[in-house]
C-alpha positions in Angstrom: 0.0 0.0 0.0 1.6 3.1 -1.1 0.7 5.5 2.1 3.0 3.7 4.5 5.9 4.5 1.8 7.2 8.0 2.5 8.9 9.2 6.0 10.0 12.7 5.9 12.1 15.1 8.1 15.1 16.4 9.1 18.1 14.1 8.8 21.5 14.0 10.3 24.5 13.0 7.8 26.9 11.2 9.4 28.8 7.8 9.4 30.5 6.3 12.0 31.4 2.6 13.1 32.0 3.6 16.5 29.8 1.8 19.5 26.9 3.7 20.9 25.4 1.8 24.0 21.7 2.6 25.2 20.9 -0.1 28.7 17.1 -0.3 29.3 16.5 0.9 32.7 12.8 -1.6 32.9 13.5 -4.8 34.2 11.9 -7.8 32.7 11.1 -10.5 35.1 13.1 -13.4 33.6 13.9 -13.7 30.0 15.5 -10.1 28.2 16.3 -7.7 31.4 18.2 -5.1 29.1 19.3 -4.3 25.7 22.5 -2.5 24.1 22.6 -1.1 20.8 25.3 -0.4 18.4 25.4 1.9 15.7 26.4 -0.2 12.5 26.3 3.2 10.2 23.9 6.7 10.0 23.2 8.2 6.8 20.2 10.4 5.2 18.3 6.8 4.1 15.3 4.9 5.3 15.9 1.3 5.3 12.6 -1.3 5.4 14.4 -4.5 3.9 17.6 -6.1 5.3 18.7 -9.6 4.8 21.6 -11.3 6.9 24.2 -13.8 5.1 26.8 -14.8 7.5 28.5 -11.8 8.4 27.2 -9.1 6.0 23.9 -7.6 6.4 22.5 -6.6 3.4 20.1 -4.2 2.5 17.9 -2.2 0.3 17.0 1.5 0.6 15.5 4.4 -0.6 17.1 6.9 -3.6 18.0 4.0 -5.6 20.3 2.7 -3.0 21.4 -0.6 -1.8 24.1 -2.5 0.1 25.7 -4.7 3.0 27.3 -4.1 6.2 30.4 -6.8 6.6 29.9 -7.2 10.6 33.7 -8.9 10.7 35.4 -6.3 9.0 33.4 -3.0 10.2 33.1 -2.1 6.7 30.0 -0.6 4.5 29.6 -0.9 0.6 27.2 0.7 -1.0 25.7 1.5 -4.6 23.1 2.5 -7.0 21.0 1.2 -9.3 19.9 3.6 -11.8 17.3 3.4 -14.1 16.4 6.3 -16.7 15.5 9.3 -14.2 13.4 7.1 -11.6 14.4 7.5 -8.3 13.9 3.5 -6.9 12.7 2.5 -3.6 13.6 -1.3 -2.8 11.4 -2.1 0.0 11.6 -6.2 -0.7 15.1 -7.9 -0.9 15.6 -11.9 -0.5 18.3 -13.9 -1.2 19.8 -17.5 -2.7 23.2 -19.1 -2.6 24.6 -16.6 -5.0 22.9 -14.0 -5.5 20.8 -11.3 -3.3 17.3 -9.4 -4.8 16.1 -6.4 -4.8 12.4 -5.6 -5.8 11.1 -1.9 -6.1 8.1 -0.9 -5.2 5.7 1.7 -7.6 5.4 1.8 -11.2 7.6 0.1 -13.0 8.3 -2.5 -10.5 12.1 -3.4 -11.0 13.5 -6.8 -9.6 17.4 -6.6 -10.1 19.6 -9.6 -8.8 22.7 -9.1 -7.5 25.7 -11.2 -7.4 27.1 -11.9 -4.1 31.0 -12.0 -5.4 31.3 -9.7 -8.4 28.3 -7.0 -7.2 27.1 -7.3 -10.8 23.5 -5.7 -10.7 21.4 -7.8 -13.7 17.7 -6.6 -14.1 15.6 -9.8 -14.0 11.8 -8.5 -13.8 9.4 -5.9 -15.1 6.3 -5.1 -14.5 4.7 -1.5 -15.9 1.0 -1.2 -14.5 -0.2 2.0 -12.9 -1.6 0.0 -10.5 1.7 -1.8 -9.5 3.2 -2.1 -6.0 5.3 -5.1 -4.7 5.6 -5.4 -1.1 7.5 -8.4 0.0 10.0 -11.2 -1.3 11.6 -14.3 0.1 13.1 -18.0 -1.2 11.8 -21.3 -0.3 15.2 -22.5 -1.4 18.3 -21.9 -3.9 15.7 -22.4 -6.9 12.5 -21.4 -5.9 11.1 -17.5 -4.5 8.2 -15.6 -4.6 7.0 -11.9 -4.2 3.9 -10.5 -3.1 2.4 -7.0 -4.7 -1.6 -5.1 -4.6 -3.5 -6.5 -6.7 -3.5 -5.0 -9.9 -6.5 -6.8 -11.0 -8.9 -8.3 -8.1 -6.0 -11.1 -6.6 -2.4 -10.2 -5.6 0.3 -10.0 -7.5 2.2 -12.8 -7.1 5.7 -13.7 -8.9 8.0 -16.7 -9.0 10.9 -18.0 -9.8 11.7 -21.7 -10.1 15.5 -21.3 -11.6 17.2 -19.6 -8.9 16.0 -16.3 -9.7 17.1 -15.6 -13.3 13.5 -15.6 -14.5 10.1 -14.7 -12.8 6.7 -15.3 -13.7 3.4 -13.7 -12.8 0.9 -16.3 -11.5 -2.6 -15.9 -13.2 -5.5 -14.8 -11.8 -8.1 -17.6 -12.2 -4.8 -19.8 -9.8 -5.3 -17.3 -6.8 -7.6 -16.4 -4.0 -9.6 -12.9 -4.9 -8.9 -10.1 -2.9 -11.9 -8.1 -1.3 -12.1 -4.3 -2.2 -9.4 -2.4 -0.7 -7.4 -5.5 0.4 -3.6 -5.3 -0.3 -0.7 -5.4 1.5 2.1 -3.5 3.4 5.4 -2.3 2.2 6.5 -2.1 6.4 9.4 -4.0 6.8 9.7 -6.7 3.9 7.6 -9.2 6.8 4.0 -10.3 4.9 5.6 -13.7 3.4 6.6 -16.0 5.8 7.7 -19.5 4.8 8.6 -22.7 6.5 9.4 -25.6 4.2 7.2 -25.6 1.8 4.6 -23.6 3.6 3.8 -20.3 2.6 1.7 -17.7 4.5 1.1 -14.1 3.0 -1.0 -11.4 4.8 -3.3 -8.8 3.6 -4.6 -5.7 5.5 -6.8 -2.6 4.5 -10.1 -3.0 4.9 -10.0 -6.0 4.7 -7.0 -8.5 6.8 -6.8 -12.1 6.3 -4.1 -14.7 5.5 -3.1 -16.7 2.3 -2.1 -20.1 3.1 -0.1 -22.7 0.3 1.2 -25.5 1.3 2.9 -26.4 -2.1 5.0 -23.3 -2.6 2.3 -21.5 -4.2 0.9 -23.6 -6.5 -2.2 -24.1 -4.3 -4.1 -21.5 -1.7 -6.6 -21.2 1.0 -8.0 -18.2 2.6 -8.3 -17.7 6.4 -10.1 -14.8 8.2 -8.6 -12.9 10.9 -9.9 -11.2 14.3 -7.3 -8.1 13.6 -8.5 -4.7 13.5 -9.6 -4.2 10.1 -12.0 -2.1 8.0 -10.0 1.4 7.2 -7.6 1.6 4.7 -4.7 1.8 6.8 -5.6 -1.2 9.0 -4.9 -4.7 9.6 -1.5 -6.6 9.3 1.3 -5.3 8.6 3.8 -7.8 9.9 4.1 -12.0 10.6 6.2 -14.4 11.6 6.4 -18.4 12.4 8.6 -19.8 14.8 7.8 -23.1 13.2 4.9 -24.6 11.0 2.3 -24.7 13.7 3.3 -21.5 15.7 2.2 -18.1 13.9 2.1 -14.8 15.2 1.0 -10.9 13.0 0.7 -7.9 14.3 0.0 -4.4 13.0 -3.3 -1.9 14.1 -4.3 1.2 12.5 -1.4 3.5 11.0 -3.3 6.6 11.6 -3.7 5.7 15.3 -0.3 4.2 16.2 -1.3 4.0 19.9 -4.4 1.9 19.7 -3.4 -1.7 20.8 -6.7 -2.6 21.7 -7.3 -5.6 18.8 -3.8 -5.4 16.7 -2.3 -8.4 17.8 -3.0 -12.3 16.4 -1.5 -16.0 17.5 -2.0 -19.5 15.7 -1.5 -22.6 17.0 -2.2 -24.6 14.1 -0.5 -23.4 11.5 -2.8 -20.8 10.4 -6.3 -22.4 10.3 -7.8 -20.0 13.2 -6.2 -16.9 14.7 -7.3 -15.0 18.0 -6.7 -12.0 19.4 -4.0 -11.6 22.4 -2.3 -9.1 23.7 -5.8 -7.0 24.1 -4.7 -2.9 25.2 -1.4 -4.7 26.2 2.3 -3.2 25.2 2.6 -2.0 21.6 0.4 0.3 19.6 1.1 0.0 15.4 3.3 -2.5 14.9 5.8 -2.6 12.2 7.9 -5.7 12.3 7.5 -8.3 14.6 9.9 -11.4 15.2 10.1 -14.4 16.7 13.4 -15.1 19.2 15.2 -17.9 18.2 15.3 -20.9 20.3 12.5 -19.4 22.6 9.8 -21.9 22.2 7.2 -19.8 20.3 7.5 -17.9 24.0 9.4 -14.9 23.3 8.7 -12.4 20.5 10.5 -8.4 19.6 8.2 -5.9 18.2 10.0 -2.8 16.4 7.2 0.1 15.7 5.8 3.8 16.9 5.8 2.4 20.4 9.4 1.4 20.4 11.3 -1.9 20.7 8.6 -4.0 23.1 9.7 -7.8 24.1 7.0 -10.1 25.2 8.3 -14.0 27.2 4.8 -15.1 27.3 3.7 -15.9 23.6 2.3 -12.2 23.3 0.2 -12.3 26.2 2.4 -9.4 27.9 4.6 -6.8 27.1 7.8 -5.3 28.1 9.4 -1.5 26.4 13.2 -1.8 26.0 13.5 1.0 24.2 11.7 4.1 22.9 13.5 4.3 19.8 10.4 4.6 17.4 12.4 5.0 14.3 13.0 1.0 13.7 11.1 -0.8 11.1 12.3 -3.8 10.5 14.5 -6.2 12.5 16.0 -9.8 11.7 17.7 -12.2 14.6 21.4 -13.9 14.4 21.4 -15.4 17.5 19.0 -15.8 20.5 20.8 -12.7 22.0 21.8 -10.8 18.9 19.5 -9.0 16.3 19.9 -6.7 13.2 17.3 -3.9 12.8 16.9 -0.8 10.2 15.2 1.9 10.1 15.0 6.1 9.7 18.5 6.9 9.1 20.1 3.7 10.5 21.7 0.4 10.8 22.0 -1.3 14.4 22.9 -4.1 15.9 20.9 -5.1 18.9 22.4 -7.3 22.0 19.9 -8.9 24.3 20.8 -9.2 27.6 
């Protein structure tokens, strides 16, 4: 959905690989007691998309920009992609053995794969529709990926790849699920396809919010209903995650009332079939990335969004602020203790303590 797109304001230029440590003063009780964070780099740039391979962090920005963070050697590439005058945005990114992607969002949609050795950019998709607007990309494996866009006629857009990302094909219509009116998806943090093994869950939000289920990597796909608020334009989900194939949690509210965490918050046990509502007026208000903590159990969950970084140890239940930095909005785990996130301005790394 193209309002949640633009962030504006004053910026601060500046770049610097030196450590900046914030301690949460509120205690936990048991799990995550306190947090530090480390300034990775600062530049004018807002960063939705991030992907982590070994020890660089790459990622995909605004201005045509893209590029990784090497965590080992404290160093920062980056570069442009230019294409005729258009000034790209790459809010999706994914990644293979080889190569990492890089999917634009507005009209033309752009998909560009890059190589992970040489840094040779190679458009491989293009899609010119007025009504085009990609939102989210990942890889079942090496050979196979898919992408998620609004519908441009009355399903999602939906590409995939089945040869390691060289070509992609639109699915057809008549093969997917049709979208209510003024049901798409969020550009928020690159978080509305989640997939384990072959199972594939994509969520919509606007007036109306559901989730897409395939169990065959997208050749097949059934339609769930969800309790989340929904109903306005800027409502519903815009963020999941799966700690496993059973264990399901999305999150998101109303972007025009960040605060509101009345009915923003949904957990499946069964892999998606039935959702409910937890979390009800508990911890975070508009929620733009959530994530599961490795290792935790399906217990322990991080929220990034307007209502800072929030850290729940019961499943969602309850919530904890470790930070008031509302500028995050996305954020990806390397560890159990450690964790990437992006945002206005930033790269940081996160240590949970």
């Amino acid at each position: 959905m193209k309002k949640v797109i633009l962030f504006c304001g004053a910026f601060v230029l500046f770049v610097s690989f030196n450590t900046l440590n914030k301690v949460s003063k509120q205690p936990v009780n048991g799990g995550f007691v306190s947090m530090q964070t480390e300034v990775l780099f600062q530049d004018k740039i807002s960063i939705r998309a991030i992907s982590i391979d070994n020890n660089k962090v790459w990622y995909g920005g605004d201005n045509s920009r893209f590029g990784y963070f090497d965590l080992d050697k404290r160093e920062k590439f980056e570069d442009h992609i230019y294409r005729d005058t258009l000034n790209l945005e790459f809010r999706s990114i994914a990644q293979n053995a080889k190569s990492i992607f890089l999917l634009s969002v507005g009209n033309p949609a752009l998909l560009y794969q890059v190589d992970k050795k040489t840094r040779k950019v190679k458009l491989v998709y293009k899609e010119v529709n007025s009504k085009v607007f990609y939102d989210s990309m990942q890889f079942w494996n090496d050979k196979e990926g898919i992408a998620i866009g609004d519908p441009t006629e009355d399903t999602f857009s939906i590409i995939v790849t089945r040869d390691g990302g060289e070509t992609w094909t639109k699915l057809l219509s008549d093969q997917l699920p049709t979208n209510t009116a003024g049901e798409a998806a969020f550009a928020a943090s690159n978080t509305n396809i989640v997939i384990k093994g072959n199972d594939t869950w994509l969520v919509s939000g606007g007036k109306k919010s559901r989730v897409f289920y395939s169990p065959d990597k997208a050749k097949t796909w059934k339609v769930v209903e969800t309790p989340i608020v929904q109903g306005k334009e800027m409502t519903g989900i815009f963020t999941a995650d799966f700690y496993d194939a059973k264990n399901g949690f999305a999150a998101g509210g109303d972007y025009e009332l960040p605060e509101d965490n009345s009915n923003n918050k949904i957990v499946t046990k069964d892999g998606g079939k039935t959702w409910h509502v937890i979390g009800k007026n508990q911890g975070f208000g508009y929620a733009s990335c959530i994530q599961y903590v490795p290792g935790s159990n399906a217990k322990e969950l991080v929220c990034v969004g307007s209502s800072g970084i929030q850290y729940s140890q019961d499943g969602g239940s309850t919530w904890k602020q470790l930070s008031d930095d509302s500028k995050l909005f996305t954020i990806r785990f390397i560890n159990k203790n450690t964790a990437i996130a992006a945002g206005y301005n930033k790269l940081i790394r996160i240590t949970f303590i």
